[in-house]
C-alpha positions as CSV (number, residue, x, y, z in Angstrom):
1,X,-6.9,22.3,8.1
2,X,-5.1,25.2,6.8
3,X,-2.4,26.3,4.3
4,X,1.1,28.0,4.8
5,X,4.4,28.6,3.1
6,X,6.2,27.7,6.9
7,X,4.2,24.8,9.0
8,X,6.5,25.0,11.5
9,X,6.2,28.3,11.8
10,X,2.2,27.8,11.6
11,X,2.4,24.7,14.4
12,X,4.1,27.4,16.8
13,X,1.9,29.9,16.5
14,X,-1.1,27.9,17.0
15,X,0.7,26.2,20.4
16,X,1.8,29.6,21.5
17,X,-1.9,30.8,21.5
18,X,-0.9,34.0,19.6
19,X,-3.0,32.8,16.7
20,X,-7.0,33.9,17.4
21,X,-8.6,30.7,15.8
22,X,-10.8,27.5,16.6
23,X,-7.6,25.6,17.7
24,X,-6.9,28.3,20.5
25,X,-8.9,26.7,23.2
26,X,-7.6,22.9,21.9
27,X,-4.3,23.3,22.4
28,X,-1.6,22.0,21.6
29,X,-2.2,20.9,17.7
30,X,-0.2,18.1,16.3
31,X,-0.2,17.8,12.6
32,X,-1.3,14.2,11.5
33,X,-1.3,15.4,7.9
34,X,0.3,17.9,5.0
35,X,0.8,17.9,1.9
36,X,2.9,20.3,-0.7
37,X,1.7,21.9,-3.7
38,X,3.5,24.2,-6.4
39,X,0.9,27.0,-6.2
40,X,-0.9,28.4,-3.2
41,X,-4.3,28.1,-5.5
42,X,-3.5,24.4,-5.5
43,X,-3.3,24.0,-1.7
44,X,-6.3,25.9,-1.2
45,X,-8.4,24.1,-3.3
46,X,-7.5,20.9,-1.8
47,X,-8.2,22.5,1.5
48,X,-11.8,23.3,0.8
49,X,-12.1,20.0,-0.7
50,X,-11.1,18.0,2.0
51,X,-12.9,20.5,4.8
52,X,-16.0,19.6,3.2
53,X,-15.2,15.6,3.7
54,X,-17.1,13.2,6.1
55,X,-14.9,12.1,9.3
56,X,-14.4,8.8,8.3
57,X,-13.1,10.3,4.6
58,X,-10.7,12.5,6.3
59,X,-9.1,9.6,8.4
60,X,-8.6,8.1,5.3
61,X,-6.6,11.0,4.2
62,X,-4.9,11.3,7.5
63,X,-4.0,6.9,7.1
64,X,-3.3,7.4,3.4
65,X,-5.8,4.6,2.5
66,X,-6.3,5.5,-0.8
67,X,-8.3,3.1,-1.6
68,X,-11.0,3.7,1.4
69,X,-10.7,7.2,0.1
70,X,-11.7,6.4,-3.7
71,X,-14.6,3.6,-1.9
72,X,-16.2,6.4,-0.3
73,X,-15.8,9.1,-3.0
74,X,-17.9,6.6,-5.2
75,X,-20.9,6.2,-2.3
76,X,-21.4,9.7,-2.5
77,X,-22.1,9.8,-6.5
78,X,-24.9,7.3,-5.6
């Protein structure tokens, strides 16, 4: 997960190896999943969100099963 004002930019950097991060060593990186937003606060936000998301939450996301998304949002205010 990560924000940027140029993904493809961000996809080739990643695949090049030229960016020092976790996905270095798992390369190459495919993105299954973005979303725009008007601010850069906005994207961020929703980034930390989501990073702190179970698996199973994220594949939601990722399937845009919105309803399996709202399901397990309401398990976790149990």
């Amino acid at each position: 997960m990560g924000h940027t004002d140029d993904l493809e930019k961000r996809i080739a950097e990643h695949n090049t190896g030229t960016m020092p991060c976790y996905t270095q060593k798992r390369l190459p990186v495919e993105v299954v999943y973005s979303q725009n937003f008007a601010t850069r606060f906005e994207a961020i936000v929703a980034e930390r969100q989501a990073k702190g998301w179970n698996r199973k939450k994220k594949q939601a996301l990722i399937d845009g099963d919105w309803d399996l998304i709202s399901e397990l949002s309401k398990r976790n205010k149990i």
